[in-house]
C-alpha positions in Angstrom: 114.8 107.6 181.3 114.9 109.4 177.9 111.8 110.9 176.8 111.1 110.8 173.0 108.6 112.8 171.2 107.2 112.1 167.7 106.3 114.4 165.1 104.1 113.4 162.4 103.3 110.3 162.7 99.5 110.8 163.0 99.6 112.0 159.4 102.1 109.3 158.4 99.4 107.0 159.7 96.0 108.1 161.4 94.6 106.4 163.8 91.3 104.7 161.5 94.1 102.9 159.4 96.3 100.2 159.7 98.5 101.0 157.0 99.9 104.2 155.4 97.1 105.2 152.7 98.6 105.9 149.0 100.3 109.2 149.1 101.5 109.4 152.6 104.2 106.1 152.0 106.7 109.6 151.5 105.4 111.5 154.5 107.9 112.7 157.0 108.3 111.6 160.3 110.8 113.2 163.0 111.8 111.3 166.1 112.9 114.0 168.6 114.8 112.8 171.6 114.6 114.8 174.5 117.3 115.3 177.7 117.4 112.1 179.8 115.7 112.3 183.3 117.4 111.2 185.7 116.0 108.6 188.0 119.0 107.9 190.2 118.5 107.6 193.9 114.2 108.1 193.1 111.8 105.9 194.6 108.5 104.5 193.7 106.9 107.4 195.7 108.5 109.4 193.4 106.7 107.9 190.2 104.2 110.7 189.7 107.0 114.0 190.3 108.8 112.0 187.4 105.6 111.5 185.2 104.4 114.8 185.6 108.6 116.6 184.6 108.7 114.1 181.9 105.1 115.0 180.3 105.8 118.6 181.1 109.1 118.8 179.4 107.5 116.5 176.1 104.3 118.6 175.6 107.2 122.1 176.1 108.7 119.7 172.9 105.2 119.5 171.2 104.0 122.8 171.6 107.8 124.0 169.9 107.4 121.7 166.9 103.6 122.2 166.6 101.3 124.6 168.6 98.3 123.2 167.8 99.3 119.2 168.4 99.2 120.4 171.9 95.8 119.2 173.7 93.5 121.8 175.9 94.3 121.7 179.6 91.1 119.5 180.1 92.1 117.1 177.9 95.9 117.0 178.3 95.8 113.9 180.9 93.7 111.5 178.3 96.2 112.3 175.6 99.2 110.6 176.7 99.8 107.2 178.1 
């Protein structure tokens, strides 16, 4: 499994739009690809220990590229699907 973490796409294209709005058509948007997980030998038991590495090492990612991308505590889980 290889993570990925996007950075800028919610300014590329917020969420109320369905297309770029004039001026953003240039905006940058950076795909970051993080260290694959390995899943070798894991289980279906072992679905939430690998959710919970995976999110932990892509919000480490967000936080790094933008500090205040990252959610609150409370509303970390409702944030990423």
């Amino acid at each position: 499994m290889v993570p990925v973490v996007i950075e800028g796409a919610r300014e590329a294209l917020p969420r109320t739009t369905l297309i770029p709005t004039l001026g953003k058509w240039s905006h940058v948007v950076k795909i970051h690809v993080l260290k694959p997980v390995s899943t070798i030998g894991k289980t279906i038991e072992d679905r939430t220990q690998i959710q919970e590495l995976v999110r932990a090492e892509m919000l480490a990612k967000l936080e790094e590229i933008s500090p205040t991308a990252v959610p609150a505590k409370s509303d970390a889980k409702s944030t990423v699907s």
